[in-house]
Structure formats: structure tokens, C-alpha cells
C-alpha positions in Angstrom: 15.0 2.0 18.8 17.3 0.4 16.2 18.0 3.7 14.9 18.9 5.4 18.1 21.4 2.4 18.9 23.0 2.4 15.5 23.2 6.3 16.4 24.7 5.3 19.4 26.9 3.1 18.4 28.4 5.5 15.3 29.3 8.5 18.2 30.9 5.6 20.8 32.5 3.2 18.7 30.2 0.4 20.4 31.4 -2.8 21.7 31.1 -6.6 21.0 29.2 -6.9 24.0 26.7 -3.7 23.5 26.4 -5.6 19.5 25.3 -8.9 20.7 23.0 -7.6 23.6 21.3 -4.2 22.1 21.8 -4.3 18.4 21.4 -7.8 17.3 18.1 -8.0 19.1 16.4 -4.8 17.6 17.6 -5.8 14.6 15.5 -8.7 14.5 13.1 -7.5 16.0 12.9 -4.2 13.4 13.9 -6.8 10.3 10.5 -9.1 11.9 8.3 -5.9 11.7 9.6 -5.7 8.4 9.1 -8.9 7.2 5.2 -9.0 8.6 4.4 -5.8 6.8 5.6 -7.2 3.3 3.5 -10.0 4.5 0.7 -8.1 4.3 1.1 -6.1 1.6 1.8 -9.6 -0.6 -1.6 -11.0 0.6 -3.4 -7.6 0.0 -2.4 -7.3 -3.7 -3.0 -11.1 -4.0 -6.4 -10.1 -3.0 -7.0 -7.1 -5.4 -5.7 -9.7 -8.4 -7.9 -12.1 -7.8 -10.6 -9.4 -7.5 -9.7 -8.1 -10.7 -9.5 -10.9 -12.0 -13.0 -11.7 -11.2 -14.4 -8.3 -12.4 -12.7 -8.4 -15.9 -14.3 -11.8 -16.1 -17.7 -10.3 -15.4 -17.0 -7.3 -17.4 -15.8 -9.5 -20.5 -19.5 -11.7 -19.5 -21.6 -7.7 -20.0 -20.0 -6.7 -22.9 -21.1 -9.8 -24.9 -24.2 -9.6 -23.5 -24.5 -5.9 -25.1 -23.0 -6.5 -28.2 -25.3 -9.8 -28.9 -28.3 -6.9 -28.0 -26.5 -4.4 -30.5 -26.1 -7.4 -33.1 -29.8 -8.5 -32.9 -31.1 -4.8 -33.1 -29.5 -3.8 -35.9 -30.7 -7.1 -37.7 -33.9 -5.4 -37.2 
């Protein structure tokens, strides 16, 4: 919709009047849409870090684990 009235507006010339009551709003409302997407997208890879996060700790937890194993058995 913005699009089509920024279209619009480029071939007529637009006025004041068809700014404030067609392209102002859409612009909001498209700028809103945008703003709620990068929303989401910033609490979706806050997700994943802290998931990682979580896994490296685990996998840093296995790998000692294995190489206390290793150690012990070559000891022997």
C-alpha cells in the first residue's frame, strides 16, 4: 500500500492534504510492521545465544570428561 501511494504520489505530484491523510498513515503503519519484525528477529537470535551459550558450556563439561578418561587410560 505504501508503495503504490508513493507511486502515486511520484506520477501526480501529490498534495499536502493526500500526505497527511494517505501517506503519513501507511507510513506508520509499514515503518510499525517494520519495527515488530526486527523485534522478533532480536529476541530470536537472543534465543539461539543463549542456547549456544548453553551447549558450549556442556560441550566444554564432555570434553573434560573424555580427556580425564584418555588421561587415566594411558596411565595404565
Amino acid at each position: 500500500m505504501f508503495t503504490n501511494l508513493c507511486l502515486q504520489v511520484g506520477k501526480s505530484g501529490g498534495t499536502p492534504a493526500q500526505y497527511f491523510n494517505d501517506l503519513m498513515p501507511a507510513y506508520s503503519a509499514a515503518r510499525q510492521t517494520i519495527l515488530d519484525i526486527n523485534d522478533i528477529n532480536m529476541q530470536a537470535i537472543e534465543r539461539k545465544s543463549l542456547s549456544t551459550r548453553e551447549n558450549a558450556g556442556k560441550m566444554i563439561n564432555s570434553m573434560a570428561i573424555i580427556v580425564a578418561v584418555c588421561i587415566i587410560l594411558a596411565f595404565f
